[in-house]
KETORVO-600268 format. One record per residue (C-alpha): residue in one letter; x, y, z. Coordinates in steps of 0.1 Angstrom, whole numbers, plus 2048, in hexadecimal, padded with zeros to 3 digits. Last residue first. Layout:
<recs>
rest=A xx=X yy=Y zz=Z
...
</recs>
This chain:
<recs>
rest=X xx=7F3 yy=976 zz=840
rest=X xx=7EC yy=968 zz=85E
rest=X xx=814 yy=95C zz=868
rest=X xx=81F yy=980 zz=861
rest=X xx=842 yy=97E zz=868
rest=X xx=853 yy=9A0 zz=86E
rest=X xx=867 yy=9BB zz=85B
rest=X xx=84E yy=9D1 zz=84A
rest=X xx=834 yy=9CF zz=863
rest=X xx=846 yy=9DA zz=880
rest=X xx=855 yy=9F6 zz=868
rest=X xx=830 yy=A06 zz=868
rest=X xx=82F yy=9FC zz=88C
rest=X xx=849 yy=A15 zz=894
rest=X xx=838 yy=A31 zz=886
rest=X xx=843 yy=A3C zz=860
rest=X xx=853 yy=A5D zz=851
rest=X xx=856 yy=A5C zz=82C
rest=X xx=87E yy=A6C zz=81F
rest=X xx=886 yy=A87 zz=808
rest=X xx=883 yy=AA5 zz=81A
rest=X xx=878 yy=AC2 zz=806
rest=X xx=878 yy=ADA zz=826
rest=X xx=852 yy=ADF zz=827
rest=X xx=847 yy=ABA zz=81F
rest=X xx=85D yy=AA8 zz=830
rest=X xx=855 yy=AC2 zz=850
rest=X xx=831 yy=ABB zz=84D
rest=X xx=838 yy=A93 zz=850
rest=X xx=850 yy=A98 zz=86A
rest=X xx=831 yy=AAA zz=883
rest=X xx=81B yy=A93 zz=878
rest=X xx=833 yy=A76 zz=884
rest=X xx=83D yy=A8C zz=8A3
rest=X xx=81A yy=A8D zz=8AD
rest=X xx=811 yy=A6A zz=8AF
rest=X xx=82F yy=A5E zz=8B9
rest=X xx=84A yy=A40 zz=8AF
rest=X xx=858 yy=A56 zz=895
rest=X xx=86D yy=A44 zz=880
rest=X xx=87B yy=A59 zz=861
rest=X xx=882 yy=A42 zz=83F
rest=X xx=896 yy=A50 zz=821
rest=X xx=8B4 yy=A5A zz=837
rest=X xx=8CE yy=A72 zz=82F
rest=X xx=8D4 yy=A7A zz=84F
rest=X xx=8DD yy=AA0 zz=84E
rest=X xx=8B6 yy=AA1 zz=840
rest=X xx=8A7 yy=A98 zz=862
rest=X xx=8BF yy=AAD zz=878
rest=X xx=8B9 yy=ACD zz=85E
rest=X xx=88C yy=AC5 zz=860
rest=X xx=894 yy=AC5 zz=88B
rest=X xx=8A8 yy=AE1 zz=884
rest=X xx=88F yy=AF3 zz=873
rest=X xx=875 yy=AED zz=88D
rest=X xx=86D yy=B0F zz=890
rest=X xx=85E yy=B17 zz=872
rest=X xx=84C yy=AF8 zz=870
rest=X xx=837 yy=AFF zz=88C
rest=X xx=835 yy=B28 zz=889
rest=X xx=823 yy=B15 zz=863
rest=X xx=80C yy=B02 zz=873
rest=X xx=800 yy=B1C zz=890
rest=X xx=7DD yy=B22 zz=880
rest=X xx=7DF yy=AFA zz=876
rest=X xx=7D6 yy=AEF zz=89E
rest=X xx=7E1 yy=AFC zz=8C1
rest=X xx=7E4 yy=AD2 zz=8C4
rest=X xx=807 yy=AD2 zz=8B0
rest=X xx=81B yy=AEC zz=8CC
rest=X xx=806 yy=ADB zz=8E8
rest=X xx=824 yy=ACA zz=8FB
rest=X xx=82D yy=ABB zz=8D5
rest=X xx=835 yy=AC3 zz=8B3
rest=X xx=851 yy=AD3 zz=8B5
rest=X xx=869 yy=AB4 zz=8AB
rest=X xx=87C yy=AB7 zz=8CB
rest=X xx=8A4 yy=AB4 zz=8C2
rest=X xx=8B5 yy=A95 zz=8CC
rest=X xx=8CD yy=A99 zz=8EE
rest=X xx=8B6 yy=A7A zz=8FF
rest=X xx=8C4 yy=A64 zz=8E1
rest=X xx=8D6 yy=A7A zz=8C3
rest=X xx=8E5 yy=A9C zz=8BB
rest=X xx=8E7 yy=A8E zz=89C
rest=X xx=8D2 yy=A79 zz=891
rest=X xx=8DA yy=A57 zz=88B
rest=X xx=8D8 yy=A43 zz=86C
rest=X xx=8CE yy=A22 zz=86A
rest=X xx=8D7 yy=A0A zz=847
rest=X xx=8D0 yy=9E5 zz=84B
rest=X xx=8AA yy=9E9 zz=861
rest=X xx=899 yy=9D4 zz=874
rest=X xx=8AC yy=9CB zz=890
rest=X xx=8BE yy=9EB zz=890
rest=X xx=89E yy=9FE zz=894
rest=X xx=88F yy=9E8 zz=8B0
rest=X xx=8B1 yy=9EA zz=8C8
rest=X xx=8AF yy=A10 zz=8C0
rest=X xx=88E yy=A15 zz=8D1
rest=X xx=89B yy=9FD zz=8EC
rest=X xx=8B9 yy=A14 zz=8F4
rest=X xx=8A4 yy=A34 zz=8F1
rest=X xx=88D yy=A2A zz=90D
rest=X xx=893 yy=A40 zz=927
rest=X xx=876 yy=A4A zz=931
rest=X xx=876 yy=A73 zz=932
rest=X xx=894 yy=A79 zz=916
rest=X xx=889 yy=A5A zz=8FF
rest=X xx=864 yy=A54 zz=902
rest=X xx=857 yy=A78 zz=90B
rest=X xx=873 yy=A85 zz=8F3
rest=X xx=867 yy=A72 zz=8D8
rest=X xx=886 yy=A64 zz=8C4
rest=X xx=886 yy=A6A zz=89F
rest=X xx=897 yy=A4B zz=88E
rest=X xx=8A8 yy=A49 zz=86F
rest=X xx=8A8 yy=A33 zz=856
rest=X xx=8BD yy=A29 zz=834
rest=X xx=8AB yy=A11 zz=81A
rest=X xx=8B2 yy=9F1 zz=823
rest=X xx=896 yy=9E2 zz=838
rest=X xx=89D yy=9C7 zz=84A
rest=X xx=889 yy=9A1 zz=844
rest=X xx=885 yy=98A zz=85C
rest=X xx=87C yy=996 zz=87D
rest=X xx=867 yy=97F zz=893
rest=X xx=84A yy=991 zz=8AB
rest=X xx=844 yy=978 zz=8CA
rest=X xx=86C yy=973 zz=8C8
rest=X xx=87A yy=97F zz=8EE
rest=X xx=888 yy=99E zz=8E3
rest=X xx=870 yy=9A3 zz=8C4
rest=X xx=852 yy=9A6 zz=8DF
rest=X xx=85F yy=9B5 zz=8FA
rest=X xx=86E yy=9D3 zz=8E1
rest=X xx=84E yy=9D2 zz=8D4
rest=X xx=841 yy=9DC zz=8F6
rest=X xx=85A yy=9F6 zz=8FB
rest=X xx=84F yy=A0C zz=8DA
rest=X xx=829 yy=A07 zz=8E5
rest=X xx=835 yy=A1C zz=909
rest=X xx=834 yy=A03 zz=928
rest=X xx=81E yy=A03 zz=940
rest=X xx=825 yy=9EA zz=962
rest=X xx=80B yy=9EA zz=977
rest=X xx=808 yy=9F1 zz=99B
rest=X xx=815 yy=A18 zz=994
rest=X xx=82A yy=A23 zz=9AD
rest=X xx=821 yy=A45 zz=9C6
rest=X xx=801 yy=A4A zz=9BA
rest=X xx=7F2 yy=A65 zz=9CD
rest=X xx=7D7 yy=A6F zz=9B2
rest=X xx=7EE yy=A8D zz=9A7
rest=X xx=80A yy=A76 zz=9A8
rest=X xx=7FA yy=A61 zz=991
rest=X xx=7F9 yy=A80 zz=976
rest=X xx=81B yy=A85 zz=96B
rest=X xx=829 yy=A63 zz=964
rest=X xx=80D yy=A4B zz=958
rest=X xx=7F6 yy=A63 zz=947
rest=X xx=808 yy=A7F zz=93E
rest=X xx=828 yy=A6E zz=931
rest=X xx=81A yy=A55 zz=923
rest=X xx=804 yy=A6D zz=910
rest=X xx=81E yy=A85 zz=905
rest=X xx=82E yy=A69 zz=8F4
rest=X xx=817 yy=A5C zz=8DF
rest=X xx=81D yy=A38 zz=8CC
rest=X xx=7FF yy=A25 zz=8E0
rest=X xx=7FD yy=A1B zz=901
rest=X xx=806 yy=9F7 zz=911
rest=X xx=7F9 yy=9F1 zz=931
rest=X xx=80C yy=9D0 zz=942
rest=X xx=7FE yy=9B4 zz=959
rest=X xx=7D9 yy=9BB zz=951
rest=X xx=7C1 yy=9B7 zz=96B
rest=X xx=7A3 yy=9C3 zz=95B
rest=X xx=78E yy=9D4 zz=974
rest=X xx=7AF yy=9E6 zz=988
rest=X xx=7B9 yy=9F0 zz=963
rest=X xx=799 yy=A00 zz=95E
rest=X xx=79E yy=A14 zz=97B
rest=X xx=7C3 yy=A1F zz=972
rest=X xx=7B0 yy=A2A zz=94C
rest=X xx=794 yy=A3E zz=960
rest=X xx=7AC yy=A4F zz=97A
rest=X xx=7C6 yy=A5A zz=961
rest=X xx=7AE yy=A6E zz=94E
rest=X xx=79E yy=A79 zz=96B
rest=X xx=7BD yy=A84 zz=97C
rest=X xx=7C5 yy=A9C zz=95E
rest=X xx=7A6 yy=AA5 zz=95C
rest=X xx=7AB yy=AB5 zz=97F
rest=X xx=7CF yy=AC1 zz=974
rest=X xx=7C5 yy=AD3 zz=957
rest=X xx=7E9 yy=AE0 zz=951
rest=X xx=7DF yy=AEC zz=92B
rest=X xx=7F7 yy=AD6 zz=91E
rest=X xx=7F5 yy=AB7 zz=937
rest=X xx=7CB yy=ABC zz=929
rest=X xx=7D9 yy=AB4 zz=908
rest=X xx=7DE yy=A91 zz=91B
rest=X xx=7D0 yy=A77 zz=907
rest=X xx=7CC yy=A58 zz=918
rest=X xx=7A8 yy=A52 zz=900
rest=X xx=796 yy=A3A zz=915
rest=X xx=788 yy=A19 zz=8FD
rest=X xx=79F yy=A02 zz=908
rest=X xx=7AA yy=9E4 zz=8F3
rest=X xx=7B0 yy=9C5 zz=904
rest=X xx=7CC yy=9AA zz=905
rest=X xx=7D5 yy=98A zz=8FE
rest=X xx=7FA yy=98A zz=8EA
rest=X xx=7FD yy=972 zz=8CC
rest=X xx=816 yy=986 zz=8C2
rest=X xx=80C yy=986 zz=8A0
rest=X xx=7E7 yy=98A zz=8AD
rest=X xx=7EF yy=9A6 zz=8C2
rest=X xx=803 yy=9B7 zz=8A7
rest=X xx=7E6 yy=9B7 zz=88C
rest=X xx=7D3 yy=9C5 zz=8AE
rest=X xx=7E5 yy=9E1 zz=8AD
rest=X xx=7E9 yy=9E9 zz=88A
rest=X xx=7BE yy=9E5 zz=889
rest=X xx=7B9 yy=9FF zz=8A5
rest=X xx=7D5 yy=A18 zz=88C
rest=X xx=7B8 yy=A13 zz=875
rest=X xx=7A1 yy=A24 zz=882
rest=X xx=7B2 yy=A47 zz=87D
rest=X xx=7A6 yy=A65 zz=883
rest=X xx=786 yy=A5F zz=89F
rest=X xx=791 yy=A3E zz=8A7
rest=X xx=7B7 yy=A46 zz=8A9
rest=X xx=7B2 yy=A68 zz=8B8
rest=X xx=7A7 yy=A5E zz=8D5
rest=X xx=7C7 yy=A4B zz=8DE
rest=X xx=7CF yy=A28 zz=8E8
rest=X xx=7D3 yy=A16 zz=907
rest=X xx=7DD yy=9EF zz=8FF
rest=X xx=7D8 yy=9D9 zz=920
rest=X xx=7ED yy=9BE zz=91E
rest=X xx=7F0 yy=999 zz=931
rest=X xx=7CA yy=996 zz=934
rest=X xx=7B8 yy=992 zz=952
rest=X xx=793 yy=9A0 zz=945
rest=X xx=78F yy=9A6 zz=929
rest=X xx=776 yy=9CA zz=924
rest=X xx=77C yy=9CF zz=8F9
rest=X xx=78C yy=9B0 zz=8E8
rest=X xx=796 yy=9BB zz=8C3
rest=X xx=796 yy=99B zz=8B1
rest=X xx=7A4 yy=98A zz=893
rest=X xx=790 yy=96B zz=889
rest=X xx=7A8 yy=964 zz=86A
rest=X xx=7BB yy=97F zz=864
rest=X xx=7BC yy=993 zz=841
rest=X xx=794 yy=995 zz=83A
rest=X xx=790 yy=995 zz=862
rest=X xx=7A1 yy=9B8 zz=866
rest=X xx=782 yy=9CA zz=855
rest=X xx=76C yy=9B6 zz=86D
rest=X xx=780 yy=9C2 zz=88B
rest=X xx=787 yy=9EB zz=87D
rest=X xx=760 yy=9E9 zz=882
rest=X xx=75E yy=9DC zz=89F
rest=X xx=775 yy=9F7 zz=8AD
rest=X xx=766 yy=A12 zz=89B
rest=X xx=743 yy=A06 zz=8AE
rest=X xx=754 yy=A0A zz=8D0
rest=X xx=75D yy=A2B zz=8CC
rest=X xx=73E yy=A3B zz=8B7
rest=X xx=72F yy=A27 zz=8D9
rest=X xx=747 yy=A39 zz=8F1
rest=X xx=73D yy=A59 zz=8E1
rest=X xx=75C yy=A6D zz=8D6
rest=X xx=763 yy=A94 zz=8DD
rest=X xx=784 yy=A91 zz=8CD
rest=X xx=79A yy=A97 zz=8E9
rest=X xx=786 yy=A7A zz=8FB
rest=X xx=77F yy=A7C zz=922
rest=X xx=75A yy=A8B zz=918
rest=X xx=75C yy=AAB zz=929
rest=X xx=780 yy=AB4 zz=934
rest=X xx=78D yy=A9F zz=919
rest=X xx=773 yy=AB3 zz=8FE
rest=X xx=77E yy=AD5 zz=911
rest=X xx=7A7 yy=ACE zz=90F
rest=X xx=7A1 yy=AC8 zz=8E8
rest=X xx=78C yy=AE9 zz=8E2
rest=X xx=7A4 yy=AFB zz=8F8
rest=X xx=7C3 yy=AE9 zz=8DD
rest=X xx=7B0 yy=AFE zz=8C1
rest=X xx=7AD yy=B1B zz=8CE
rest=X xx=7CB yy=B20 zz=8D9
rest=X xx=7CB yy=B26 zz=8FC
rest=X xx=7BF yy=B44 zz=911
rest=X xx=7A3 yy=B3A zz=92B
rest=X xx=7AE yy=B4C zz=947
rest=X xx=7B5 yy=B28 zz=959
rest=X xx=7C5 yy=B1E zz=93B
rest=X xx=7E0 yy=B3D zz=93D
rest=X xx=7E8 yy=B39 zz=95C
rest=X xx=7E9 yy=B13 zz=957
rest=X xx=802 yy=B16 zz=93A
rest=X xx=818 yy=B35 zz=94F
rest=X xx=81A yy=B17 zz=96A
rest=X xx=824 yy=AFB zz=94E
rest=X xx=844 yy=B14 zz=941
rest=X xx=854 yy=B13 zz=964
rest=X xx=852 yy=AEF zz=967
rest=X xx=85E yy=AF1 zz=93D
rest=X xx=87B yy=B04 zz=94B
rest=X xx=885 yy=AED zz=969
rest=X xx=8A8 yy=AFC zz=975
rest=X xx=8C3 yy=AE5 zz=975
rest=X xx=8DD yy=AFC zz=981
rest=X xx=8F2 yy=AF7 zz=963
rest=X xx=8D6 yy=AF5 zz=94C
rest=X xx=8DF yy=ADE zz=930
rest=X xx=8C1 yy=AC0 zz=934
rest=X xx=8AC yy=ADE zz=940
rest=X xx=8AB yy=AEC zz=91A
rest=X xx=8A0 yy=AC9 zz=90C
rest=X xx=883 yy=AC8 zz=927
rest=X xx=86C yy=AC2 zz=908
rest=X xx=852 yy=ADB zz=91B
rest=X xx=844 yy=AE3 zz=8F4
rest=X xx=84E yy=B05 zz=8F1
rest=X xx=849 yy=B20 zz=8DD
rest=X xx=823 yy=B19 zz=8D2
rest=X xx=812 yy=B11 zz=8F8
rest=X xx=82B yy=B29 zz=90A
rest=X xx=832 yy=B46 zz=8F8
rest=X xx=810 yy=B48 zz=8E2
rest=X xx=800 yy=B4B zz=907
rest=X xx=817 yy=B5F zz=915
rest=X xx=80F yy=B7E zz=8FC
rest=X xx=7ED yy=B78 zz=906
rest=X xx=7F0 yy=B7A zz=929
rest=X xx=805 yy=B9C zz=91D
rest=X xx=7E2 yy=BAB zz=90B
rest=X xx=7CB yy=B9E zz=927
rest=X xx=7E0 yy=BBD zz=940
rest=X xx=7FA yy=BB2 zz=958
rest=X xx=7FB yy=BB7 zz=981
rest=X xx=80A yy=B98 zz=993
rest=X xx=825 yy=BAD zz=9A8
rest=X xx=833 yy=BB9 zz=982
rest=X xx=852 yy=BAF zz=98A
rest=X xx=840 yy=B8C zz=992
rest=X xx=82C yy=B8C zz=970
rest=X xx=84A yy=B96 zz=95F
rest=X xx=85B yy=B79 zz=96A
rest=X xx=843 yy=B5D zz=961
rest=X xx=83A yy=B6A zz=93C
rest=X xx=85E yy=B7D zz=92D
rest=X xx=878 yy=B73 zz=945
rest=X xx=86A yy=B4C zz=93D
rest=X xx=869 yy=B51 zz=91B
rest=X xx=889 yy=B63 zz=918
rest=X xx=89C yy=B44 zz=92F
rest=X xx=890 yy=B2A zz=914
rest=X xx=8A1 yy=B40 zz=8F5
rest=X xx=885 yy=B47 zz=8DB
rest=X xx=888 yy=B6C zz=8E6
rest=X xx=8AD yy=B6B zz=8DE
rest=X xx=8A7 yy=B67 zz=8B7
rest=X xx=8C7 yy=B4D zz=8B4
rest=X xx=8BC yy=B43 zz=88C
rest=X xx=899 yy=B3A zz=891
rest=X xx=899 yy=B14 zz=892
rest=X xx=8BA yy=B15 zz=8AC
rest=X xx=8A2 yy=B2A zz=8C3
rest=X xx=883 yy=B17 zz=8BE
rest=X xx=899 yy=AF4 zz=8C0
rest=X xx=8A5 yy=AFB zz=8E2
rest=X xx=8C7 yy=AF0 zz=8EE
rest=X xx=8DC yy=B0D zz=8E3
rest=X xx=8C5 yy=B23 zz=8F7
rest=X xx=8C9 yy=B0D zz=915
rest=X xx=8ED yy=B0F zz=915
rest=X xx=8EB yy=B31 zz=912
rest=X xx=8FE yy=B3B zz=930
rest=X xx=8E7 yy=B56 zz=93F
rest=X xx=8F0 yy=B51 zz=961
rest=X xx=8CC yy=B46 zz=96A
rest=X xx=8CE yy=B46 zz=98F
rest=X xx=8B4 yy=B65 zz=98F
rest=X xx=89B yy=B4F zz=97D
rest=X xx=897 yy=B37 zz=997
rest=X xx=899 yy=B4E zz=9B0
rest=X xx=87A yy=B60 zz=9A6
rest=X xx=86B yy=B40 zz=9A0
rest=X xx=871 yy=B35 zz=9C4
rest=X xx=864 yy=B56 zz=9CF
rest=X xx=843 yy=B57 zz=9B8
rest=X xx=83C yy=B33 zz=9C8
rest=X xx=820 yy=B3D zz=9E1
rest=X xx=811 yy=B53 zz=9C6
rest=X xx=815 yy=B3D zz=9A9
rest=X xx=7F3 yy=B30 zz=99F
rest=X xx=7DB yy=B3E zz=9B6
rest=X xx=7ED yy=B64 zz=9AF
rest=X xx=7EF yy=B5E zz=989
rest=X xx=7CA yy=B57 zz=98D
rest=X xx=7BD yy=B77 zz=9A2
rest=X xx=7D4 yy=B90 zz=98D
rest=X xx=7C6 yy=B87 zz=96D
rest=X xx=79E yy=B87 zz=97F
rest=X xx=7AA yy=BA9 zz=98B
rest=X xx=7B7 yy=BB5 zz=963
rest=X xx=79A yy=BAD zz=957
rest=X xx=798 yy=B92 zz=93A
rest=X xx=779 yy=B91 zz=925
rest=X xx=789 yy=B9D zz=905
rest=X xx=7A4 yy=B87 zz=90A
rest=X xx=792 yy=B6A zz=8F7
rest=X xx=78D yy=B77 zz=8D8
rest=X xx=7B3 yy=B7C zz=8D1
rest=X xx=7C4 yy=B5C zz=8E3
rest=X xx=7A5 yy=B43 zz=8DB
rest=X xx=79C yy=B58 zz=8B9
rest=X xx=7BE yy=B49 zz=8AD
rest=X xx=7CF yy=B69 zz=897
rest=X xx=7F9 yy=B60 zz=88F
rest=X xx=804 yy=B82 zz=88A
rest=X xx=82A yy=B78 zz=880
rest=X xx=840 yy=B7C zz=89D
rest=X xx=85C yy=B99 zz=8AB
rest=X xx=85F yy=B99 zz=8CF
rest=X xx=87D yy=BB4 zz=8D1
rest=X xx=861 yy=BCF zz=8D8
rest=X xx=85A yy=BBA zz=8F9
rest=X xx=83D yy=BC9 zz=90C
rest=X xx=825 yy=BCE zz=8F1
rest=X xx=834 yy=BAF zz=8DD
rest=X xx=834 yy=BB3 zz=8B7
rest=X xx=81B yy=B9F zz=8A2
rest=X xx=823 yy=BA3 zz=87E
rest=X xx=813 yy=B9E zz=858
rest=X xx=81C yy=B8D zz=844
rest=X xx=826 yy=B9A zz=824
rest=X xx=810 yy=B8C zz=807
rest=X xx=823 yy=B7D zz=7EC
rest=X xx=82E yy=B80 zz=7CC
rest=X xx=842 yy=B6C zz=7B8
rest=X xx=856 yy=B72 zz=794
rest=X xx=871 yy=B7C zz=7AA
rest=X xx=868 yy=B7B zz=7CF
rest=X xx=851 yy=B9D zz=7CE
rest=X xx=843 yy=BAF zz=7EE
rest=X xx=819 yy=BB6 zz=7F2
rest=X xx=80C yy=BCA zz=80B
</recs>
């Protein structure tokens, strides 16, 4: 069917409404791993899993949704919602009422077609930013709630496609990317002789033993983009920091899925590689989800009550370093800036005081968003919402509108986005809402500002 805009025409998309919910209104959205993958489902194997994942908690989760007064407060804080002008089944309570708590008035008994239905729910309609539980007046953990329906649906094998693909390469090979450790290490020597034309003997140490930092990066920076290895050590050498590059990938799509045992491995290989090396700080890249998985989420799981080393996020080591004058700004950049706060850096760690510290040291003209610091609106990218891959770009962008409204309210011609994710994440949104700003990491602005003694 074919409807006209004008002198436009467009194909009509095509909807998805829910079986259960007739006021669940979407646009068909087909990923063979929700659509293909149901076709194997029986209804006993559906029962057996939601039983070994909730069935000794099904009371407390019962309750949990029964003391939901229905305020709204958590509505009004979620992005999806505000993005799609109020719908109610974007609102933080519906999803839950919809996937956990029909499962329990159901005793446990739903059909392949409503695991489904939970799946596009909870790994493309919310990315566990805790925003919502910020405002609950009873405090109730939605994105806990949210990560149980995730492993229900993982352990049935219904997940995006694309983001199953990613949780079976870490499962397999440690690496979302499926990347050999020698394609690994050979990138890295490559990125070194490349950096040796601008610094003299520049190095990318691999397996140093007792250095002061430990830099953990991401899979996809060797696989993607090499050159992120080379903006690293640039800043090493600056600094004049000694330190080792790690070839494991701390990426935790497998956090998204609720892997847990790959989950522990992932953490287990980089902790044991820190025990060889001795570093006195881990530094890891500009991800949030990451951290957040790695060093917060899954040491418990391996009985870790403390870490013994300290790990710091790459936004809190340059802090370190232009606090106590290893990296010397001197030059700002005038054009006005804003900063887009990660909300595994700046509402889980804290660190929204030091990520500001930087930007008004090197820049004249910064803009805050408004709301702003651990109250800043998720981007939408991450908590597996970017991984499902490009058949869910557009439901992405969609429904960060408020996010791309925040953004543009600023006026700013520079967006900071100190995340892997969120920066591809504001860099589609520019370019679907007509923003006119350039969204850079933190590093990018590093460069910009600071004495470069080797160049």
């Amino acid at each position: 069917m074919e409807k006209t805009l004008g002198n436009k025409s467009e194909i009509a998309e095509e909807k998805y409404v829910s079986p259960y919910f007739p006021e669940y209104v979407r646009t068909r959205i087909d990923d063979p791993g929700l659509d293909e993958k149901i076709k194997g489902l029986t209804s006993e194997k559906i029962e057996m899993v939601i039983k070994s994942v909730i069935g000794n908690s099904s009371a407390k989760i019962k309750a949990a949704i029964e003391t939901c007064m229905h305020c709204g407060l958590c509505s009004d804080a979620c992005h999806h919602y505000l993005s799609n002008d109020r719908d109610p089944t974007y609102a933080p309570v519906a999803k839950i009422r919809m996937t956990l708590g029909e499962m329990i008035k159901r005793n446990f008994k739903v059909d392949p077609e409503f695991i489904k239905f939970c799946a596009r729910i909870v790994f493309t309609e919310c990315n566990a930013c805790h925003r919502c539980s910020m405002y609950c007046p009873f405090g109730i953990d939605i994105a806990a709630l949210i990560g149980k329906v995730r492993r229900i649906c993982f352990l049935l094998g219904i997940v995006p496609y694309i983001l199953m693909d990613t949780a079976q390469s870490l499962a397999t090979t440690l690496t979302q990317l499926w990347i050999s450790q020698a394609d690994w290490i050979d990138t890295a020597q490559w990125m070194e002789e490349e950096l040796s034309a601008e610094i003299k003997e520049a190095y990318i140490p691999i397996n140093k033993e007792g250095v002061d930092v430990l830099y953990i990066p991401l899979g996809t920076e060797p696989k993607l983009v090499p050159q992120y290895i080379a903006v690293m050590a640039k800043i090493m050498s600056y600094a004049g920091v000694n330190w080792s590059y790690s070839l494991h990938d701390y990426a935790q799509a497998s956090m998204f899925v609720q892997d847990l045992i790959t989950m522990q491995r992932i953490a287990k290989e980089i902790f044991e590689e820190a025990k060889k090396l001795r570093p006195k700080k881990m530094v890891a890249t500009e991800c949030g989800h990451a951290l957040y998985g790695t060093f917060i989420m899954a040491p418990p799981l391996l009985g870790y009550k403390n870490l013994p080393f300290e790990v710091l996020h790459a936004v809190e080591f340059y802090y370190e370093l232009v606090k106590t004058g290893r990296l010397k700004i001197v030059r700002k950049i005038k054009e006005p800036v804003t900063v887009h706060e990660p909300c595994n850096l700046v509402r889980r760690k804290g660190a929204g005081d030091k990520l500001r510290y930087l930007v008004k040291e090197m820049c004249e003209d910064f803009r805050e968003m408004y709301p702003s610091d651990g109250h800043n609106f998720c981007c939408n990218a991450g908590g597996s919402v970017i991984a499902c891959g490009p058949p869910w770009k557009k439901a992405r962008v969609k429904n960060a509108r408020v996010k791309a409204e925040q953004i543009k309210n600023t006026g700013a011609k520079i967006i900071i986005a100190p995340c892997h994710n969120c920066h591809t994440q504001i860099h589609d949104l520019i370019k679907a809402y007509n923003i006119d700003a350039e969204v850079k990491f933190m590093w990018d602005i590093l460069f910009e500002t600071i004495e470069t003694p080797f160049v």
